[in-house]
C-alpha positions as CSV (number, residue, x, y, z in Angstrom):
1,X,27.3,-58.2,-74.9
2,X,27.5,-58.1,-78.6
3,X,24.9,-57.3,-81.2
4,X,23.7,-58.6,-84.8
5,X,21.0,-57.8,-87.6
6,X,18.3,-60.4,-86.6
7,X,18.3,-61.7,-90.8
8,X,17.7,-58.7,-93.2
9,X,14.5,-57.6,-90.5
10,X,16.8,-54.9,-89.5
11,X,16.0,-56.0,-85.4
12,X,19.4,-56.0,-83.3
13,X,19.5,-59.2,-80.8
14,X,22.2,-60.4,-78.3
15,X,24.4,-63.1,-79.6
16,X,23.1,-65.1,-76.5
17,X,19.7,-65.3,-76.3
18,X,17.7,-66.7,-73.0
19,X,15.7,-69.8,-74.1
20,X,13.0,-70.0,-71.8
21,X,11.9,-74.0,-72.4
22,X,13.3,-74.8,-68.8
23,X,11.1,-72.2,-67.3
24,X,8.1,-74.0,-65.1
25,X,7.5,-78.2,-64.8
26,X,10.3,-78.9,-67.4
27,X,13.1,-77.3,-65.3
28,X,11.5,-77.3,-62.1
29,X,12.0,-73.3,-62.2
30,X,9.2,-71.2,-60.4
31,X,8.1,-68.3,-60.5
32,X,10.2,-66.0,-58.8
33,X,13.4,-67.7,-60.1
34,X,12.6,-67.6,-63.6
35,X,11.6,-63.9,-62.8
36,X,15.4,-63.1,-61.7
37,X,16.3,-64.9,-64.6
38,X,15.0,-62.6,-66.8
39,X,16.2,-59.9,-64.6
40,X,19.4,-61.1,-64.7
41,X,19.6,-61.4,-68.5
42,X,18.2,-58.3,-69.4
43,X,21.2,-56.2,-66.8
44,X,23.4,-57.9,-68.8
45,X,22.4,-57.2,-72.1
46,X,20.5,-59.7,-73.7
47,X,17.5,-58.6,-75.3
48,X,16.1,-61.7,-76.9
49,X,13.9,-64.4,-74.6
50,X,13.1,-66.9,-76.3
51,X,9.8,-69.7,-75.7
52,X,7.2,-71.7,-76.8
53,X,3.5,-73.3,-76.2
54,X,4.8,-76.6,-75.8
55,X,6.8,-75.7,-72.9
56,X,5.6,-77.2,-70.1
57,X,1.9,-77.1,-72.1
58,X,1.5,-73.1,-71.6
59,X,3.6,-72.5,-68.4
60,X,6.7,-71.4,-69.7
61,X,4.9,-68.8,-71.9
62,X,3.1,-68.2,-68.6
63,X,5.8,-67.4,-66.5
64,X,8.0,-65.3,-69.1
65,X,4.8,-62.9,-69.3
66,X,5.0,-62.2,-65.8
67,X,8.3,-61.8,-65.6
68,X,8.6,-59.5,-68.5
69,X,5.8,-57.1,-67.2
70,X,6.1,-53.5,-67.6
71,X,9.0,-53.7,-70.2
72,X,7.9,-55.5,-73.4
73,X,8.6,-52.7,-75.3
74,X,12.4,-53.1,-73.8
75,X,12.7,-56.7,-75.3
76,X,12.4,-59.5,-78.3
77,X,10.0,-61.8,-78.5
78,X,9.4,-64.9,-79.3
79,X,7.3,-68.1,-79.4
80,X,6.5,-70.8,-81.3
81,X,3.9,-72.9,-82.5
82,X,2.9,-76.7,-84.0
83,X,3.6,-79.1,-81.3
84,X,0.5,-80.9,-79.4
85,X,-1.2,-78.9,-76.8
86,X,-2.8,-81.6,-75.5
87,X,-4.8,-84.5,-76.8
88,X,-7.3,-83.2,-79.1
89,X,-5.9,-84.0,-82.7
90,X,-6.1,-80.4,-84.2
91,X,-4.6,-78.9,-81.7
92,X,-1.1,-79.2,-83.6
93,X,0.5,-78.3,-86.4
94,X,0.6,-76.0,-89.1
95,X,-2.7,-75.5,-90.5
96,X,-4.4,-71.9,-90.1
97,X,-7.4,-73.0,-88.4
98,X,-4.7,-74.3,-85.5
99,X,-2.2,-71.5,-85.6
100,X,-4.8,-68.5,-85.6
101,X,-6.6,-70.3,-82.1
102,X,-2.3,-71.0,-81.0
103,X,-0.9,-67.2,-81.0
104,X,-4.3,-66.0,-80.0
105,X,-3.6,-68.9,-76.2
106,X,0.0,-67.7,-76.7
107,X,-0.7,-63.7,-76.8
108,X,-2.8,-64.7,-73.5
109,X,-0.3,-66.5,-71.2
110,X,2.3,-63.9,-72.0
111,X,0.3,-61.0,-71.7
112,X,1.0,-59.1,-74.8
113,X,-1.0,-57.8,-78.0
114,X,2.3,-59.0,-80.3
115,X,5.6,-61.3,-80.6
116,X,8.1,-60.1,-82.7
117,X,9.0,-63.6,-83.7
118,X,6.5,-66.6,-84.4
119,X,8.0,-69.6,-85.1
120,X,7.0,-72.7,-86.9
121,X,8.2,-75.2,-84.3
122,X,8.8,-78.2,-86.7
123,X,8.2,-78.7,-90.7
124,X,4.3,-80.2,-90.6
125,X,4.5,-83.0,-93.6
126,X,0.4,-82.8,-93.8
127,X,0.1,-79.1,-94.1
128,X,1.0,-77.3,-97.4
129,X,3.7,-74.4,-97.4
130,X,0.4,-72.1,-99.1
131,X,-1.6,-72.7,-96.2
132,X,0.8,-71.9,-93.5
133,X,2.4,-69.3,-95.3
134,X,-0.8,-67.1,-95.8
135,X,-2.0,-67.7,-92.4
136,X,1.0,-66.4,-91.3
137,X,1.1,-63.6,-93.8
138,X,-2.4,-62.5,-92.5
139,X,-1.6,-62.7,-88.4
140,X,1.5,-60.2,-89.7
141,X,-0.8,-58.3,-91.6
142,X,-3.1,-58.0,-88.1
143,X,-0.4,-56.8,-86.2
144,X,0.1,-59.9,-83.6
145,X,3.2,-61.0,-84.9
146,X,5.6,-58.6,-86.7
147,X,8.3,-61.3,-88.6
148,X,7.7,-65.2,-88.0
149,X,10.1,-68.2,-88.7
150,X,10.9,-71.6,-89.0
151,X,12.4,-74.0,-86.9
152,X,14.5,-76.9,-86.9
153,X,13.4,-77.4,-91.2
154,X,15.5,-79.2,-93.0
155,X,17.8,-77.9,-95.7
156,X,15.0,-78.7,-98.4
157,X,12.4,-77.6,-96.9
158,X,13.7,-74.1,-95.9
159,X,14.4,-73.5,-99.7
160,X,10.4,-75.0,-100.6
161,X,9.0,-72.4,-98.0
162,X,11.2,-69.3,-99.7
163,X,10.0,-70.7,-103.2
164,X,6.4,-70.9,-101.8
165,X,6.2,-67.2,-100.6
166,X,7.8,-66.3,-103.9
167,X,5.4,-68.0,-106.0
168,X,2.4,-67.0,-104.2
169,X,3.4,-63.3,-102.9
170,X,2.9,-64.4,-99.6
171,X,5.4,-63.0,-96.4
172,X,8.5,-65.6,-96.1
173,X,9.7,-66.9,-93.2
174,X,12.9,-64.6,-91.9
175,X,14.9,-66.7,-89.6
176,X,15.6,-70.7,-88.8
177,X,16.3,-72.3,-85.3
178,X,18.4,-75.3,-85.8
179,X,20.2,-77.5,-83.2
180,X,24.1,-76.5,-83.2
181,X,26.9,-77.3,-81.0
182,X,30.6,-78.2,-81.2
183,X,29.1,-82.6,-81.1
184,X,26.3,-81.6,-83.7
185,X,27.4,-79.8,-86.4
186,X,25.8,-81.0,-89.5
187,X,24.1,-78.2,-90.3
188,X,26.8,-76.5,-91.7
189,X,26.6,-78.9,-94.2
190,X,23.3,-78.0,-95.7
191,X,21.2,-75.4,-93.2
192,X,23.5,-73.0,-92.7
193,X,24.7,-72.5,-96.3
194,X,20.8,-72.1,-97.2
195,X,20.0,-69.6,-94.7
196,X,23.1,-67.4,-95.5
197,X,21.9,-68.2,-99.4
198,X,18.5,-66.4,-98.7
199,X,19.7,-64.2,-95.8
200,X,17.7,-65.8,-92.9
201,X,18.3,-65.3,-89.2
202,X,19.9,-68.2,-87.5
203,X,19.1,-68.4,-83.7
204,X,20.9,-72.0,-82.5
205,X,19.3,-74.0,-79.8
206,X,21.6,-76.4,-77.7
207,X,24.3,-75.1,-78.0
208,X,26.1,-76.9,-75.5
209,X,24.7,-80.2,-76.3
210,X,21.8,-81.0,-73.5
211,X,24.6,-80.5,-71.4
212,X,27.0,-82.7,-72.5
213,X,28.6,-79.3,-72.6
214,X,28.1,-77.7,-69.6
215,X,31.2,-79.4,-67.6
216,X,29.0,-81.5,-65.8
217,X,29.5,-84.4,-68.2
218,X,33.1,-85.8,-68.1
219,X,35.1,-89.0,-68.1
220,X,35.1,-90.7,-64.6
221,X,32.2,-88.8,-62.5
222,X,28.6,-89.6,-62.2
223,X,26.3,-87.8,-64.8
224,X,23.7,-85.9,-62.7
225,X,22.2,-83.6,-65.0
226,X,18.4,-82.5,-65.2
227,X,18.4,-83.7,-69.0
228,X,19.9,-87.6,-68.0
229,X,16.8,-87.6,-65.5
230,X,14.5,-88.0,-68.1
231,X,16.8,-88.8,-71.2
232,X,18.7,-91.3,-69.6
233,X,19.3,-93.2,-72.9
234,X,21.4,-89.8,-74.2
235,X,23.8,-89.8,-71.4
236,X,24.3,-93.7,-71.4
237,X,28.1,-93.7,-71.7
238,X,28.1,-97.3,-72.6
239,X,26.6,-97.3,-76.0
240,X,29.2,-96.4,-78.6
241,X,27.5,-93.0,-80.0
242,X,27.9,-91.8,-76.5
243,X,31.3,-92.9,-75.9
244,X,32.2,-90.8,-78.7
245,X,30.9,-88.0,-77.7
246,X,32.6,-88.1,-74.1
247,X,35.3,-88.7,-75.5
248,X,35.5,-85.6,-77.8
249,X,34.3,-83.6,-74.3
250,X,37.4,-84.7,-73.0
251,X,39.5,-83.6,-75.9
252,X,37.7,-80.2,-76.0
253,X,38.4,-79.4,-72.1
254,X,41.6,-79.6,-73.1
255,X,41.3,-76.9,-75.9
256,X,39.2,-74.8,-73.3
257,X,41.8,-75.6,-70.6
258,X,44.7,-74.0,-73.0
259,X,43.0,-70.9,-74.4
260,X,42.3,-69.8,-70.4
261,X,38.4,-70.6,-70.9
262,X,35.5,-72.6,-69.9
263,X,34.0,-75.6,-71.3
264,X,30.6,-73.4,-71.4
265,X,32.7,-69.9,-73.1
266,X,34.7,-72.8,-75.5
267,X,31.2,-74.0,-76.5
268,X,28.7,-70.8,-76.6
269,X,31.8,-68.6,-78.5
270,X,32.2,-71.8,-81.2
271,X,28.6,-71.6,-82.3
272,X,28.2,-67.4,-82.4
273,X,31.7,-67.6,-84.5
274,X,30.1,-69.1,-87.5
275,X,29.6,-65.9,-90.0
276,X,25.9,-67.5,-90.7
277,X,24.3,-67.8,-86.2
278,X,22.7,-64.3,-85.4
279,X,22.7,-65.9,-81.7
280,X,22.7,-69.0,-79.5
281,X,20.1,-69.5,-77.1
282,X,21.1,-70.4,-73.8
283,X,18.6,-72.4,-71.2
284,X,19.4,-71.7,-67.1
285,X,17.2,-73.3,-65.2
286,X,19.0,-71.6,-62.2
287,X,21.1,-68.2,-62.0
288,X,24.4,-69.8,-61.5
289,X,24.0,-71.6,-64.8
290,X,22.9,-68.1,-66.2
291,X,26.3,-66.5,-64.9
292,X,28.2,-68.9,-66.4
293,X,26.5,-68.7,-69.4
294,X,27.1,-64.5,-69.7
295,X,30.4,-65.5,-69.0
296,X,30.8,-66.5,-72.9
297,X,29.0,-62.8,-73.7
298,X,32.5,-61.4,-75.2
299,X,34.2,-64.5,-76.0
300,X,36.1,-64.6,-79.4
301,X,38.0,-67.7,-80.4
302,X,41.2,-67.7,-82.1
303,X,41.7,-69.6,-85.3
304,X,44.2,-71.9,-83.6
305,X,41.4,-72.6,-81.2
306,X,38.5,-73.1,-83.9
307,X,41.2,-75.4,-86.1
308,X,41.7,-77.2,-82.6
309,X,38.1,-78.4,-82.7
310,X,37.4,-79.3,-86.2
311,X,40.4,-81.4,-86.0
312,X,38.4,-83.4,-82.6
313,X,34.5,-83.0,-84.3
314,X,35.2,-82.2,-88.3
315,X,32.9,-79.7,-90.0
316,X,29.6,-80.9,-90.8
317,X,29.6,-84.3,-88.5
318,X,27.0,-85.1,-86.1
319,X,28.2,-87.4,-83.4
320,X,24.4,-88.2,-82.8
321,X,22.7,-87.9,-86.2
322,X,19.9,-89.9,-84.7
323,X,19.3,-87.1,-82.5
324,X,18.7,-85.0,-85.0
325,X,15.0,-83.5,-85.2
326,X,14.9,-82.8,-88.9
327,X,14.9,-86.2,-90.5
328,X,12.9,-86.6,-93.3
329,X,9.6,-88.7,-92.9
330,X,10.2,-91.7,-95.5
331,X,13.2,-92.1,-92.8
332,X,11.0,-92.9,-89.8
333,X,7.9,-94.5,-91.5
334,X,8.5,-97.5,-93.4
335,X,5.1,-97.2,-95.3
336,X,6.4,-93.6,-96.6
337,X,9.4,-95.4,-98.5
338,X,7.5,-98.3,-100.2
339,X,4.9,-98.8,-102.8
């Protein structure tokens, strides 16, 4: 396993990190299997787990406490906050009179007094950088949360959030979580050139695509993932956007096939090559996928191989922009564009 500065926080994480969303309901992972998971990870190095309220509405948090009992000190961790937890209308978002009740529910399903990482879970349009920001600030200053982040912000919005902590000598946020993969790559285009410009953290989610990725996805053979289940419309090779993408999946196995790797090592060691990724966050929802996961731990790509793929995805190209999680408002609501 390698190791990186986590940002300019001085904290050294695995490149792969263990994303924990599939842990509980969502990945149909219990207890005890998402407890050898964790096991499993940390004997092999990785250091940084990875979760979130929203995951499975408290269980994933849940289950990654118990696993990680007795050894917190021996670990990263993280959570993040703003999607609904459930249907009461402020239990969301960004404000501080949501996230101070959110770590205080998160700090109880995982069984600790701190996370190391608190991240904003998506850019909250109705809540002002100020009021996150010091809320924030003051949970550090308490001690439950010792550096907190954003995730999945756009370009703009990263650089308005630095600017805000500037201007009001408030804490800043310290790393970003984008989406990243060899199909999805328009964030080097504008994240990744702001976080390197103000020295954040990158931890990349997806990194092999919801599994387009994985090897289970190719040309010819029935899709069977746990993501098609209940995406269907992302795996649907007859729309055009899709076609594209298996396509490209086919042109990449080849790549993987050449430089004696698989799919999975071609696809985790693209996304921890970029100078700006501190680490990509991988998701088993069983040990096997774990394994073969690790097995990208000490992959390094050659230049041949890394000019092989932008010449089959180019730099800066989504294959799926409307995938993308970071579009700005005025995009999705008509009323937000017109007068």
């Amino acid at each position: 396993m390698q190791y990186r500065t986590l940002g300019r926080t001085g904290v050294q994480v695995s490149t792969l990190a263990l994303g924990a969303m599939n842990f509980g309901a969502i990945g149909r992972t219990s207890q005890d299997e998402a407890t050898a998971i964790v096991d499993a990870a940390l004997e092999a190095g990785i250091n940084l787990i990875d979760t979130a309220d929203m995951y499975g509405q408290g269980e994933s948090e849940e289950l990654v406490g118990k696993a990680i009992a007795g050894r917190r000190d021996d670990l990263v961790l993280a959570t993040k906050a703003t999607m609904p937890m459930g249907d009461e209308r402020n239990h969301q978002g960004s404000s501080r009179r949501w996230l101070v009740t959110a770590l205080d529910d998160s700090l109880r399903r995982l069984g600790v007094d701190y996370v190391d990482l608190y991240q904003i879970h998506r850019w909250d349009p109705s809540t002002s950088d100020e009021e996150t920001l010091s809320a924030l600030t003051d949970l550090q200053r308490a001690g439950k949360i010792r550096s907190f982040g954003s995730s999945t912000f756009p370009a703009y919005r990263i650089v308005q959030a630095q600017w805000a902590a500037r201007e009001h000598h408030l804490s800043r946020y310290v790393t970003e979580q984008p989406s990243y993969s060899m199909l999805q790559r328009g964030i080097e285009a504008h994240v990744l050139p702001v976080t390197e410009e103000y020295g954040l953290g990158v931890l990349a989610w997806s990194p092999l695509a919801s599994g387009w990725l994985s090897g289970a996805v190719r040309a010819g053979q029935e899709i069977s993932t746990s993501r098609s289940v209940f995406a269907p419309e992302r795996f649907d090779t007859t729309l055009p956007y899709n076609q594209a993408r298996l396509d490209a999946v086919e042109q990449l196995a080849k790549v993987a096939d050449e430089a004696g790797l698989t799919l999975i090592q071609l696809a985790l060691g693209f996304v921890t090559a970029h100078p700006a990724v501190t680490s990509a966050l991988i998701g088993p929802r069983t040990l096997d996928h774990l394994h073969s996961q690790l097995a990208a731990a000490d992959t390094v790509l050659s230049p041949d191989v890394l000019d092989a793929i932008d010449a089959i995805v180019a730099p800066g190209i989504d294959l799926a922009a409307h995938e993308k999680f970071d579009t700005p408002p005025a995009l999705l609501e008509p009323s937000l564009r017109r007068r």
